[in-house]
DRENDO-1510 file (C-alpha; in Angstrom, 1 decimal, always signed):
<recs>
REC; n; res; u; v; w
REC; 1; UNK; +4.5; +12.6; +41.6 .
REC; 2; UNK; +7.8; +11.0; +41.5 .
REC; 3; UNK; +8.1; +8.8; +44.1 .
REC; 4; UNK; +11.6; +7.0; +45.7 .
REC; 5; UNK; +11.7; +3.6; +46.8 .
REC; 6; UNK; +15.0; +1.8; +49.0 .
REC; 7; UNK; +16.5; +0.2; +52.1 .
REC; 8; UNK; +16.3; +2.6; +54.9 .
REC; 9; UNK; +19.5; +4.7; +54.3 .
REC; 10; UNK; +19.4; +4.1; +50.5 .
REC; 11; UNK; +19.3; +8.2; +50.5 .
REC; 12; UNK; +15.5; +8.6; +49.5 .
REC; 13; UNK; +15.0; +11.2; +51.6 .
REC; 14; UNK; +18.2; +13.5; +50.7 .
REC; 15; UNK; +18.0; +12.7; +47.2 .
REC; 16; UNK; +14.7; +14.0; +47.3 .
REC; 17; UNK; +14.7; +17.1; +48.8 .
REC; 18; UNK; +17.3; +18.0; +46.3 .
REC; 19; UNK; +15.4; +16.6; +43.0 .
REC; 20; UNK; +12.6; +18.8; +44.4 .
REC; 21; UNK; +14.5; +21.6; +44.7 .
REC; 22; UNK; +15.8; +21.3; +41.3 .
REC; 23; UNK; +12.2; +20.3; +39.8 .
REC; 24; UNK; +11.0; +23.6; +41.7 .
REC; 25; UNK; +8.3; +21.1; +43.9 .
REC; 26; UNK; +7.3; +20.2; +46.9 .
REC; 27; UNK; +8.8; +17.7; +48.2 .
REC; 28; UNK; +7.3; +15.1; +51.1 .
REC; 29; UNK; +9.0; +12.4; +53.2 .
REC; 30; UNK; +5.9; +9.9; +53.8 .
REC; 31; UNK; +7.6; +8.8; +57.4 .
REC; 32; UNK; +7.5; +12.5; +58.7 .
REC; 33; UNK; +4.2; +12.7; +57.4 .
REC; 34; UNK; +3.4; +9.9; +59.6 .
REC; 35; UNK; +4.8; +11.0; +62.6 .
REC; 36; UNK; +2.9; +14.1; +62.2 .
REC; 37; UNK; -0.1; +12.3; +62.2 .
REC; 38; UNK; +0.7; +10.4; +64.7 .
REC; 39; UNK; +2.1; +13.0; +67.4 .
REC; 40; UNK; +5.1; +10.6; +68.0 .
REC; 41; UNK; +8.2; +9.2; +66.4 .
REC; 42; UNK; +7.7; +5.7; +64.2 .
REC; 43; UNK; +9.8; +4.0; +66.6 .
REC; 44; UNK; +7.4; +4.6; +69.8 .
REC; 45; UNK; +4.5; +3.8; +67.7 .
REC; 46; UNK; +5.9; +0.9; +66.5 .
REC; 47; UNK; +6.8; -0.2; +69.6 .
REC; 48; UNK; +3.5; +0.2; +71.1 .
REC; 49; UNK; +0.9; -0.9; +68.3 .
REC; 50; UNK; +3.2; -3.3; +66.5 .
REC; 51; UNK; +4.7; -3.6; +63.1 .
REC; 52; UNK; +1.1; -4.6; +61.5 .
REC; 53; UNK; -0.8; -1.4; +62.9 .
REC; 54; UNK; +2.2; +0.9; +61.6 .
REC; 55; UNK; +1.8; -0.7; +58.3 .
REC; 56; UNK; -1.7; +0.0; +58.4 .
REC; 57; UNK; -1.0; +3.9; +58.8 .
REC; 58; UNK; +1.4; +3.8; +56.1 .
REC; 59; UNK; -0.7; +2.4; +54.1 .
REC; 60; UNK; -3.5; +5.2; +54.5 .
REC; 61; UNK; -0.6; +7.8; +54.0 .
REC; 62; UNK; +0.6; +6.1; +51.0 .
REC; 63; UNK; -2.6; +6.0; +49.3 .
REC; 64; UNK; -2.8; +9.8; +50.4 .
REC; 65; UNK; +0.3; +11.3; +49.4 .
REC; 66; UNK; +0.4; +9.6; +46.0 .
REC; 67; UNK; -3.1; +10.9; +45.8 .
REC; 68; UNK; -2.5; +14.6; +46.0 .
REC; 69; UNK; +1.3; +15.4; +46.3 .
REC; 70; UNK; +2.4; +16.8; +43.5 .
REC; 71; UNK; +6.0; +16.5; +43.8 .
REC; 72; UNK; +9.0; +14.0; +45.0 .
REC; 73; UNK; +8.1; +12.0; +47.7 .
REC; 74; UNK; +10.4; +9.7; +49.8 .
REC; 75; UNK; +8.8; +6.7; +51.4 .
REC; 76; UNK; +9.9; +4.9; +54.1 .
REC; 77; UNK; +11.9; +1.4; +53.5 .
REC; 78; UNK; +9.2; -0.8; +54.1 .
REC; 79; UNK; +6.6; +1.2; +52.6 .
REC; 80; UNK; +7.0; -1.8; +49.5 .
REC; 81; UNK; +5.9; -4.6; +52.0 .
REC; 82; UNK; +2.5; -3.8; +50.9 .
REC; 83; UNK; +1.0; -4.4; +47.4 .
REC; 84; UNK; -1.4; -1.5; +47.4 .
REC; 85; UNK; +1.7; +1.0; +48.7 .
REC; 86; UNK; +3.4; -0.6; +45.2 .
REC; 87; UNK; +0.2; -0.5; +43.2 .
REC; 88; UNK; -0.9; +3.3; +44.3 .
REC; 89; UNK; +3.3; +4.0; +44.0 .
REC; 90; UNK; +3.5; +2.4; +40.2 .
REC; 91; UNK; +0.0; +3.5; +38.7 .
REC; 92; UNK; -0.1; +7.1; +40.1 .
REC; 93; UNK; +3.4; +8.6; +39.5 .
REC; 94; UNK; +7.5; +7.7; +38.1 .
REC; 95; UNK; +8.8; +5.7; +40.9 .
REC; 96; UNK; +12.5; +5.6; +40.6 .
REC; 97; UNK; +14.3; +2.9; +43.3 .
REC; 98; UNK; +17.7; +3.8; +44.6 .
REC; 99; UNK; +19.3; +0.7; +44.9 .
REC; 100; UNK; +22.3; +0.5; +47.6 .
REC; 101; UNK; +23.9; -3.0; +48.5 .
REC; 102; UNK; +23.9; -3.7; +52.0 .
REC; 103; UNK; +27.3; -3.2; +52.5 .
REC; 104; UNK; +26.8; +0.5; +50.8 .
REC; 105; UNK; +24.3; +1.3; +53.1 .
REC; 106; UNK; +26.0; -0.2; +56.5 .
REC; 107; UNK; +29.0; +1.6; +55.4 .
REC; 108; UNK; +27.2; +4.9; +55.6 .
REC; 109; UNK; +25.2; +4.0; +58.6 .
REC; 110; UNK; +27.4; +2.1; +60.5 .
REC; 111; UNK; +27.8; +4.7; +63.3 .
REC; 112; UNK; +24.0; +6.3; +63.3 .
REC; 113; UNK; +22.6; +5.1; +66.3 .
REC; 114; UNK; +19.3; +7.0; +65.5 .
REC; 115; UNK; +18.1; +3.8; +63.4 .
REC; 116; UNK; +16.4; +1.0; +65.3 .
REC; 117; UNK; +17.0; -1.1; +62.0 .
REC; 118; UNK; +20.7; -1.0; +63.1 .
REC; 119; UNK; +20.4; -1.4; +67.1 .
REC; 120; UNK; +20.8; -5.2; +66.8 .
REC; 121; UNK; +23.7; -7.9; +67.2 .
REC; 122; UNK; +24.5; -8.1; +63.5 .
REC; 123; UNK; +23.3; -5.1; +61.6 .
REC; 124; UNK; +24.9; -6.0; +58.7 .
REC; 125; UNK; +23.3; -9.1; +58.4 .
REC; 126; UNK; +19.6; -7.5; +59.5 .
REC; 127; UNK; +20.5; -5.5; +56.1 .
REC; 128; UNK; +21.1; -8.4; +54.0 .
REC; 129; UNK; +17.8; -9.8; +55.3 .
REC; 130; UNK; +16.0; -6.8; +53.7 .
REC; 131; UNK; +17.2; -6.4; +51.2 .
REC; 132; UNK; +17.0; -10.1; +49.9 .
REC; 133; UNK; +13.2; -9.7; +50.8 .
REC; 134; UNK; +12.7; -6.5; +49.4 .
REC; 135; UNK; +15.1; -5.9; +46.6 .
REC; 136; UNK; +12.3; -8.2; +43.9 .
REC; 137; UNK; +9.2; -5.2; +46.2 .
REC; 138; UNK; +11.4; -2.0; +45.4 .
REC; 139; UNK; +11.6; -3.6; +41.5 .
REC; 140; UNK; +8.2; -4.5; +41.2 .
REC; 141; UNK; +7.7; -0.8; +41.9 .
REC; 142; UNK; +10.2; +0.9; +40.3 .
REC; 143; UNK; +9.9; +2.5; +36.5 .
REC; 144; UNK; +13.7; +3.6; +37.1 .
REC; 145; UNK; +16.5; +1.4; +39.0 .
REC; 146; UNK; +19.3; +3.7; +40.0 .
REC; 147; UNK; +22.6; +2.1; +41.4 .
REC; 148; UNK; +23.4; +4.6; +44.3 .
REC; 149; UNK; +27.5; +3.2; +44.4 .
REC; 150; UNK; +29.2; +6.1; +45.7 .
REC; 151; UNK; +28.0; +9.0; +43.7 .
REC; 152; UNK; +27.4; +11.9; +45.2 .
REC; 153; UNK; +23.8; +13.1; +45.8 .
REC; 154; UNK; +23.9; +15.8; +42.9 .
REC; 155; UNK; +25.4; +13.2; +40.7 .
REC; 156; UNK; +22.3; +11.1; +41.8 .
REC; 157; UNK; +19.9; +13.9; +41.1 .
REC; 158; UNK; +21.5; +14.4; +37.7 .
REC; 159; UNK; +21.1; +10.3; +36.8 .
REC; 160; UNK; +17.2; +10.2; +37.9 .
REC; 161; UNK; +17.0; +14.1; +35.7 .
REC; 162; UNK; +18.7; +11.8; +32.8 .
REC; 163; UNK; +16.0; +8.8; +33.1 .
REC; 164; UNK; +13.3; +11.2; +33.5 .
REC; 165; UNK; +14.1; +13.0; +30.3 .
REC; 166; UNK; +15.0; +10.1; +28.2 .
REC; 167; UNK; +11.6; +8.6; +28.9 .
REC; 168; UNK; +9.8; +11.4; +27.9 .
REC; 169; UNK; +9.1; +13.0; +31.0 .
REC; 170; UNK; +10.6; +16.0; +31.3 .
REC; 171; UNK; +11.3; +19.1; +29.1 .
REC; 172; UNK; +14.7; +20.0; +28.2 .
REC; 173; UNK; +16.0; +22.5; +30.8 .
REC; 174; UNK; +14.8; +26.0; +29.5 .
REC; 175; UNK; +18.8; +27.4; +30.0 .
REC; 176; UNK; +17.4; +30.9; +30.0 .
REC; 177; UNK; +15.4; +30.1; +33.0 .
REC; 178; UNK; +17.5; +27.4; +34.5 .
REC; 179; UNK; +14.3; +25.4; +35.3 .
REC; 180; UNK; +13.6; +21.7; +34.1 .
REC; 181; UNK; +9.7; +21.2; +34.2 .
REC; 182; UNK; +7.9; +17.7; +34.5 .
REC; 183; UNK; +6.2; +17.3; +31.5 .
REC; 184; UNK; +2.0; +16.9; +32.8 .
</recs>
């Protein structure tokens, strides 16, 4: 499992559907898993249990999903609150963080009113909050720290590849076949 830690709009969850599709795996975004469960969006839930009940759930599916997925799996920004999401993360998989600056991420979500994270006076600011909380979480996780800047999502894909290989965990890409394996 190779799972990918950052602040909400850190591109988790379009990096990984791409790594998975070049790994030739599954690929799982723990947030829609939850709202699958749950038969609504985060957002309602949240609204109606409360932060600490949501946290609860994401904890189970956490535990789950790093369990028995077998592939790339995004989690949802505050999945690192919890030490056992980071212990289950850290000891049963490659974790690799995409770290985005506050400013990065604002700039790309400036206008996407879809995020509750953002629907506040000074979203930018709500950003810097999180990420001076969770930047030491997403670390304590993380085997791999890669600087999202302004690459694009290939070049991304093509960085975590690179850290994956050079740590021993991949084959070299079988040209012949045009498949890159994880090395089990």
């Amino acid at each position: 499992m190779i799972g990918l830690v950052g602040l909400p709009g850190s591109g988790k969850s379009t990096v990984g559907r791409q790594l998975a599709r070049r790994l030739g795996v599954p690929f799982a975004d723990s947030d829609q898993v939850i709202e699958q469960r749950l038969g609504c969006s985060i957002r309602e839930f949240f609204e109606r249990e409360g932060e600490e009940r949501f946290r609860d759930i994401e904890a189970m599916v956490i535990d789950d999903l790093t369990r028995n997925h077998p592939g790339v799996l995004a989690t949802g920004g505050g999945a690192v609150l919890r030490a056992e999401n980071r212990s289950h993360l850290r000891s049963r998989g490659q974790v690799v963080y995409l770290r985005s600056t506050p400013e990065e991420v604002f700039r790309r979500l400036r206008h996407d009113v879809n995020r509750p994270l953002l629907q506040v006076k000074d979203p930018l600011g709500r950003l810097r909050d999180l990420f001076a909380v969770r930047d030491p979480l997403y670390r304590e996780s993380a085997h791999f720290v890669i600087e999202t800047g302004r690459p694009s999502v290939a070049t991304l894909v093509n960085m975590i590849m690179m850290q994956l290989e050079l740590a021993g965990l991949m084959q070299k890409p079988d040209v012949s076949q045009g498949l890159t394996r994880p090395v089990s």
